[in-house]
C-alpha positions, -999 to 999 in steps of 0.1 A, spaced: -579 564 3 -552 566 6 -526 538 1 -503 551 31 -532 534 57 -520 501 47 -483 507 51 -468 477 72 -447 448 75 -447 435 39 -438 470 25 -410 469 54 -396 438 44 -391 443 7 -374 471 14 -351 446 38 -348 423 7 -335 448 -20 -307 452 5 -300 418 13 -301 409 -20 -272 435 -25 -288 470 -22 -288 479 -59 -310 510 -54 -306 516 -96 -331 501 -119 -306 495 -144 -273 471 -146 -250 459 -115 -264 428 -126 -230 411 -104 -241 425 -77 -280 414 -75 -276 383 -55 -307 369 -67 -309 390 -103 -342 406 -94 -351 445 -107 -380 453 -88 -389 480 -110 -394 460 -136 -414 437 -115 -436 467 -106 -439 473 -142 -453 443 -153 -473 434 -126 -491 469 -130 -493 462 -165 -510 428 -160 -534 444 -135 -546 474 -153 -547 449 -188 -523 468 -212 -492 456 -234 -470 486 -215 -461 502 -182 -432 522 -178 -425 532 -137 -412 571 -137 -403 593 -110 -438 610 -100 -474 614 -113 -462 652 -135 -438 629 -150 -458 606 -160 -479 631 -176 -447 649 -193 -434 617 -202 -465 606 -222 -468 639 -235 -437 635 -255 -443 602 -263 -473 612 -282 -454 638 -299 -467 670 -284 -447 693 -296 -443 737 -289 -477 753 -300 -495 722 -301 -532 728 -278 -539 706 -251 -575 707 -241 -578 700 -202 -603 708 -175 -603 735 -151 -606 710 -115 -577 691 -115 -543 694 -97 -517 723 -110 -493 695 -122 -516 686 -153 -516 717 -168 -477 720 -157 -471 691 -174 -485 706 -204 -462 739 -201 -433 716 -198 -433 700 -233 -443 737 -246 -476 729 -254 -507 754 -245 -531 745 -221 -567 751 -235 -588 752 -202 -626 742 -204 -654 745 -172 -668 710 -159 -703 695 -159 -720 680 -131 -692 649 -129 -671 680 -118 -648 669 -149 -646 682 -184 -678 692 -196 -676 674 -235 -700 703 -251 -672 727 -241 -646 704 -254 -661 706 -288 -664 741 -286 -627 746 -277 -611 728 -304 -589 748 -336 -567 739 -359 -537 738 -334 -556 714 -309 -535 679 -310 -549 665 -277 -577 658 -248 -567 652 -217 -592 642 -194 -588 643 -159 -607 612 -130 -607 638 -103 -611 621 -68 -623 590 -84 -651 597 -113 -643 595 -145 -658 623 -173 -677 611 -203 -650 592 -218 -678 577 -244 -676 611 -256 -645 621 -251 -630 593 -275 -660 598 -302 -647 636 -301 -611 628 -301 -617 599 -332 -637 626 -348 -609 652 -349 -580 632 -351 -573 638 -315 -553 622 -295 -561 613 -254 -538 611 -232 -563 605 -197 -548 618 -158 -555 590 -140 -532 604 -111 -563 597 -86 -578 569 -96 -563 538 -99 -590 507 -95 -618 529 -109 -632 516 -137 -651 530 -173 -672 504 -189 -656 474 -174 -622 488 -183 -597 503 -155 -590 540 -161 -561 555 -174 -566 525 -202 -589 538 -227 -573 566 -239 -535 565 -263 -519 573 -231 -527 571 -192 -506 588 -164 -507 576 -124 -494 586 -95 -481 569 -63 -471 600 -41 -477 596 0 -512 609 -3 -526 581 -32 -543 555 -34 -515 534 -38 -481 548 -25 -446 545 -31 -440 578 -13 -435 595 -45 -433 579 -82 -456 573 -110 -465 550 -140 -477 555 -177 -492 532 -194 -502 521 -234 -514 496 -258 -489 514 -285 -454 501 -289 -441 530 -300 -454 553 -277 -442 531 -250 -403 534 -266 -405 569 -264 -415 573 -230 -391 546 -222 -361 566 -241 -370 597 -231 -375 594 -192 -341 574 -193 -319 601 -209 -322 591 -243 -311 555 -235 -326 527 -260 -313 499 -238 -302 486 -268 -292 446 -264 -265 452 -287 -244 468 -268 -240 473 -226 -257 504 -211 -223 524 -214 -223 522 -251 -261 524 -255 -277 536 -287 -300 572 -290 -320 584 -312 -337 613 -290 -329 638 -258 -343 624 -227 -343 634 -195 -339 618 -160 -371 603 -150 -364 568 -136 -380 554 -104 -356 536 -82 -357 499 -68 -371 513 -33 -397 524 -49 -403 494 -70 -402 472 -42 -427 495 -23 -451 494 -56 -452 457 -61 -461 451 -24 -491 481 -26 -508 469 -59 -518 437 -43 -538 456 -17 -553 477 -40 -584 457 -48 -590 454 -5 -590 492 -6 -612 497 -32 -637 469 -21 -629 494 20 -638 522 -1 -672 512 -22 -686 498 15 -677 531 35 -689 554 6 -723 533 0 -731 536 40 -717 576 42 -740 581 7 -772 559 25 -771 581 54 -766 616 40 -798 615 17 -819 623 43 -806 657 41 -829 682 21 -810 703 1 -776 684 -4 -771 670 -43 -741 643 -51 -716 646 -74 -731 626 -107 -713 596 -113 -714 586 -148 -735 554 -155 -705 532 -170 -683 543 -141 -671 523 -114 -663 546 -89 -628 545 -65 -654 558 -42 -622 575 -17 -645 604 -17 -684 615 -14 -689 649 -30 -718 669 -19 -732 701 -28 -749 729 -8 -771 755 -15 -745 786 -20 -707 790 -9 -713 802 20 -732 779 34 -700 755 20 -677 775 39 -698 774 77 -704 738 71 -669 730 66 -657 751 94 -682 729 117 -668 698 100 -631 706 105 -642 714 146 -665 675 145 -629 666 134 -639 655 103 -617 663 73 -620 676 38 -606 665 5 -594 697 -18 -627 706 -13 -627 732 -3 -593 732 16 -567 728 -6 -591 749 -42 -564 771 -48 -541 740 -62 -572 723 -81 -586 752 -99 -576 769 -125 -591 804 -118 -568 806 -91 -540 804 -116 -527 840 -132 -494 832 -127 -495 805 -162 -521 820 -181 -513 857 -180 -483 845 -208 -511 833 -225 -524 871 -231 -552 865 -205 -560 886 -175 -571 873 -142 -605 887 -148 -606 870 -182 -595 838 -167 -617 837 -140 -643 852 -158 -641 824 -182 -639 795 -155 -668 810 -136 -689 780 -139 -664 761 -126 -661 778 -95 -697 781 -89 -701 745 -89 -666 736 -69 -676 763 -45 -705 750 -29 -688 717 -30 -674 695 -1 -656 664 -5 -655 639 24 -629 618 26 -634 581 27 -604 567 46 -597 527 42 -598 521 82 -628 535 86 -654 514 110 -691 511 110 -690 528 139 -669 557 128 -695 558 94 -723 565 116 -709 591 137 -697 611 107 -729 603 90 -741 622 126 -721 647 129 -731 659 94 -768 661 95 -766 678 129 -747 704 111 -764 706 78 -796 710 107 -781 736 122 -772 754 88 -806 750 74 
């Protein structure tokens, strides 16, 4: 975490190239004017495609794209329920608003994503789709998750906004469900300073995204792009080459930050089990873990709160937890679900398990650059502080 660390010369210089090579910034046509016919986008799409092991990858404008964009390929349509989980970022359930669907919000489990006996709980005749959310690198059940979704006639479309190079059973996230969504904003593990991918196994899922986040645009070979056939509205979702070039340079260092990541974690983990009183996050056993951050929990929020405070003075950061919960829980937002008929007692009232478990939460960031040195003084810093707090 995060991809930005990492930002150098190579990321520089193709960035040089898609203006020597003519500056075509467009993903589409000016094929004249490409001195050496390359569309980097496109090269970003297929070398994502070939690293996470689909048939598709469509590069879009942001991570919510990607999950609006694969929410209409799958045909979500006004009324349809979208089952989700209260942690994640605002953008999901945005996302979901977007294509008119309504978000059904259920509390997590000890992953601190979607708890699946809630899941089953929430489902009715309008529900069309799960959409699981790999919050700061753990995947949910996703066992589960698909035997309830295959059961119902379900489908999943999985957020896999912060996870790229985690893995469930082998299998990269964002890969086992109909549809997966990814971002590549500054603050991600791989960055294009803002953009986003969704991927698929089905063909046409993956023309309907395509269409869609293109205006409508078939790219028919029949005909040039001026004259191009339709068969739906789109929109404008398109990356540009920038970015592309940016994306195809960052996914080859994504398995060095994800081996950075799984060393820092396993020294941060090793040293903070010594303190009584502190539980992980569970990691689910079929998941291989982005590990870009440790999750621990304390005794009560308040203790959360003072030992975050000391943290923040160590100069040690947090990650959403607990600095930025007002954007990753649900509870905190009336504004949607009041038009929903709820209250903000009712909402919170009915995500209060949620908060009790995020509330006593603190995620530590695990940064790409750390050093062994640095692990041990924040492995330091924190049991003197849990000591004092005890």
């Amino acid at each position: 975490m995060p991809g930005f660390e990492l930002v150098g010369e190579e990321e520089r210089a193709a960035v040089n190239e898609v203006f020597d090579e003519g500056g075509i910034l467009f993903r589409h046509g000016f094929d004249a004017m490409r001195k050496k016919g390359r569309f980097r986008v496109i090269e970003f799409e297929k070398a994502f495609a070939r690293h996470m092991e689909v048939d598709y990858a469509l590069a879009v404008s942001s991570g919510t794209a990607a999950l609006k964009v694969g929410l209409m390929a799958m045909g979500i349509k006004p009324g349809d329920e979208v089952i989700t989980q209260a942690f994640t970022f605002v953008a999901t359930v945005e996302a979901i608003l977007d294509v008119g669907a309504v978000p059904v919000m259920v509390n997590v489990d000890d992953t601190l994503n979607m708890d699946t006996e809630e899941v089953k709980r929430r489902i009715t005749p309008r529900t069309r789709a799960i959409l699981p959310v790999h919050m700061l690198g753990v995947s949910p059940e996703m066992d589960e998750i698909m035997a309830i979704a295959r059961t119902h006639g379900l489908l999943v479309l999985e957020d896999n906004c912060e996870s790229p190079g985690a893995t469930y059973g082998g299998r990269p996230l964002g890969t086992l469900g109909d549809v997966g969504a990814f971002s590549f904003d500054f603050g991600k593990m791989l960055t294009t300073g803002e953009g986003g991918m969704v991927v698929t196994n089905n063909p046409e899922y993956y023309n309907l995204a395509r269409e869609y986040h293109d205006h409508g645009h078939e790219s028919n070979p029949k005909f040039p792009r001026g004259r191009d056939t339709h068969r739906i509205p789109g929109f404008n979702y398109r990356m540009g080459e920038l970015q592309g070039a940016i994306g195809v340079v960052q996914l080859q260092k994504l398995e060095y930050i994800v081996g950075q990541n799984r060393q820092h974690y396993a020294r941060l983990q090793e040293g903070l089990q010594q303190i009584e009183g502190l539980r992980f996050r569970r990691v689910p056993d079929k998941c291989g873990s982005l590990c870009d951050a440790l999750i621990f929990q304390v005794p009560s929020k308040e203790v959360a709160d003072q030992f975050a405070e000391r943290m923040a003075a160590a100069k040690i950061g947090t990650k959403n937890l607990p600095d930025a919960m007002e954007w990753h829980f649900a509870g905190y937002w009336d504004h949607i679900f009041t038009r929903f008929g709820m209250t903000k007692e009712t909402l919170w009232e009915s995500l209060l398990p949620t908060y009790e478990r995020l509330s006593r939460s603190i995620a530590l960031p695990v940064m790409v650059k750390y050093t062994p040195e640095r692990v041990g003084q924040i492995v330091e810093e924190i049991v003197r502080i849990a000591g004092e707090l005890s």
